[in-house]
Structure formats: structure tokens, C-alpha cells
N, C-alpha and C positions, 0 to 999 in steps of 0.2 A: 504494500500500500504506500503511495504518495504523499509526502505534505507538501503539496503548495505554497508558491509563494509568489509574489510581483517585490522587487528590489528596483526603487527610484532614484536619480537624482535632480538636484533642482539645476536648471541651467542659468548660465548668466542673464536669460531673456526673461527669467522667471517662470518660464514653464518647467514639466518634468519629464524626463525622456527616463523609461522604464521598461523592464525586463519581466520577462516571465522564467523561474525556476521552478523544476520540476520535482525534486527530490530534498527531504529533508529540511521544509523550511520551518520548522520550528526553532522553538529556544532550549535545545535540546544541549547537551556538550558537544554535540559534532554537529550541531545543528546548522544554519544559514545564520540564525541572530548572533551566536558567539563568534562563527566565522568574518563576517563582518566588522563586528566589536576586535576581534583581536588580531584581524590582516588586514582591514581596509578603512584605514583612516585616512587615508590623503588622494585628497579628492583628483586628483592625477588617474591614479592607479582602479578610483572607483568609475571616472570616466573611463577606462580603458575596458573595464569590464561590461558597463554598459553598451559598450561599442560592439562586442562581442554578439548584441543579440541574446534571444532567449536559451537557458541553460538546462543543461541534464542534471548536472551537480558543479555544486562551489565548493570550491576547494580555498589553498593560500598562497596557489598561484594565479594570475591570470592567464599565463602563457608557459610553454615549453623554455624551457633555456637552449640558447644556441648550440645545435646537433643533439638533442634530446630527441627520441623519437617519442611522438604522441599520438593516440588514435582513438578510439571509439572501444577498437578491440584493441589496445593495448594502451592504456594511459598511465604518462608519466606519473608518479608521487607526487601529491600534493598541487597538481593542476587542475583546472575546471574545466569541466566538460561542456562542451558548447554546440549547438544544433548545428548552427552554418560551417562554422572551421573544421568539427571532427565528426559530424553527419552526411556535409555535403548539403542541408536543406536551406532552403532559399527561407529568411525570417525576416520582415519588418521592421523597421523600427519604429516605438509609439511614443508620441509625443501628447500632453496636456496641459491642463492649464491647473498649479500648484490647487487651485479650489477642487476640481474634478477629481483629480488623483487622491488627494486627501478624502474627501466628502464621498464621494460617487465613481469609485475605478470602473473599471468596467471587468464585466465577471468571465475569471478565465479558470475559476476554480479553486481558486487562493484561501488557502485556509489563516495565512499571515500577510504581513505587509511590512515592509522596511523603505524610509524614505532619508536620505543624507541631507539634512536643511540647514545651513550657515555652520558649518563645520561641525556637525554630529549628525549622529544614527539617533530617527525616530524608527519605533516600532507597534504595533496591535494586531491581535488577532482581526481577522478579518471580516466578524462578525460585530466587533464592537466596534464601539464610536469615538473614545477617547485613545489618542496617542501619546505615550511616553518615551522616555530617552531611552535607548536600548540597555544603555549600561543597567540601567534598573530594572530590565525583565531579566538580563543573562544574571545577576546578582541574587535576584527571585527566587530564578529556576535552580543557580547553583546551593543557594542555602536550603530550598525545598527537597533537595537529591541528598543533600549530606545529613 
């Protein structure tokens, strides 16, 4: 079974260009919320993963390292799995308007939701209405497990 997810970011024009993840997107310890919170702070590296299109899984790579082999059937350690790069399939890219994304995304299945707005991760399940900073679900979820 799947957990869903959509992972945002805000662009310089104030819209949000976002992703759809396929696996793992909870706030799990190997989940998409901690992954996020503990490899992708710099919004550089979280554009680049956006750029990437929709994903099979996140990892704490965005890409292969130079002569690393990567594929679908065989993926490097600690890279993300990506539809167009290591599927071959042709994906979209979506853009909205930061009210839409937050308020009213559009339904791809998403059981969660992650959005990068002025230098942090928000987060919510995708049923609820309020958003919090991530570091306080992955905090949450780690004091809940222990």
C-alpha cells in the first residue's frame, strides 16, 4: 500500500510548482516528512527536485553522482526515484496559485502534503485544514514511536 503525497514549492512569482510522490509520504522515520526535514533545506537542491517531476520515492539524493549507475531496476543508494528520468514517462509540471495549493490542491490521492514557504517545511495530512512547521510533526511522530 501507498502513502501519498504532493511536495510544493513557493516560487519567486508566488505561485507553487509541485510534485506528486508516490511512496511513503508520511511522517514516518523513513518517511517523505523526515526526509525532507533532514536533506532538503536549501531551496536550490529542493528546486532541483521539483524539476525532476513526479516521484516513485524520495530519497537524500536528488540525482546519481557522476558514473553512478541508476535505474528503475537498479537504483543507486540513497537516490530518488523519478517517473521521467528513470521510467522514461512523459510528466507535467503543475503550477498554482500559493491560495489553491494550500486551500484546495487538486486530488491526486495525497494522503499528506508538504509545502517549502520562506525558508521552511510546512506540513498536514491531507484531510485536515490546518498547517504546521514540519519540524513539529517529525518531533511528534519521533516522541510518539519512542
Amino acid at each position: 500500500m501507498s502513502t501519498r503525497s504532493l511536495i510544493g514549492l513557493t516560487l519567486p512569482n508566488g505561485k507553487v510548482r509541485f510534485i506528486y510522490c508516490h511512496n511513503d509520504g508520511d511522517f514516518e522515520e523513513q518517511g517523505v516528512g523526515p526526509m525532507l526535514f533532514e536533506h532538503y533545506q536549501c531551496p536550490e537542491k529542493i528546486g532541483q527536485l521539483i524539476n525532476l517531476g513526479d516521484i516513485s520515492s524520495l530519497d537524500q539524493r536528488v540525482a546519481p553522482g557522476s558514473g553512478e549507475s541508476h535505474s528503475l531496476g537498479s537504483k543507486a543508494t540513497g537516490v530518488t526515484v523519478a517517473y521521467r528520468r528513470d521510467r522514461g514517462e512523459v510528466i507535467q509540471t503543475r503550477e498554482m496559485s500559493f491560495t489553491g495549493f494550500r486551500r484546495s490542491p487538486p486530488d491526486m490521492g495525497q494522503e499528506y502534503m508538504y509545502h517549502f514557504h520562506r525558508g521552511g517545511w510546512w506540513a498536514k495530512k491531507a484531510r485536515d485544514s490546518r498547517w504546521e512547521k514540519l519540524e513539529k510533526q517529525v518531533k511528534k511522530k519521533a516522541a510518539s514511536a519512542a
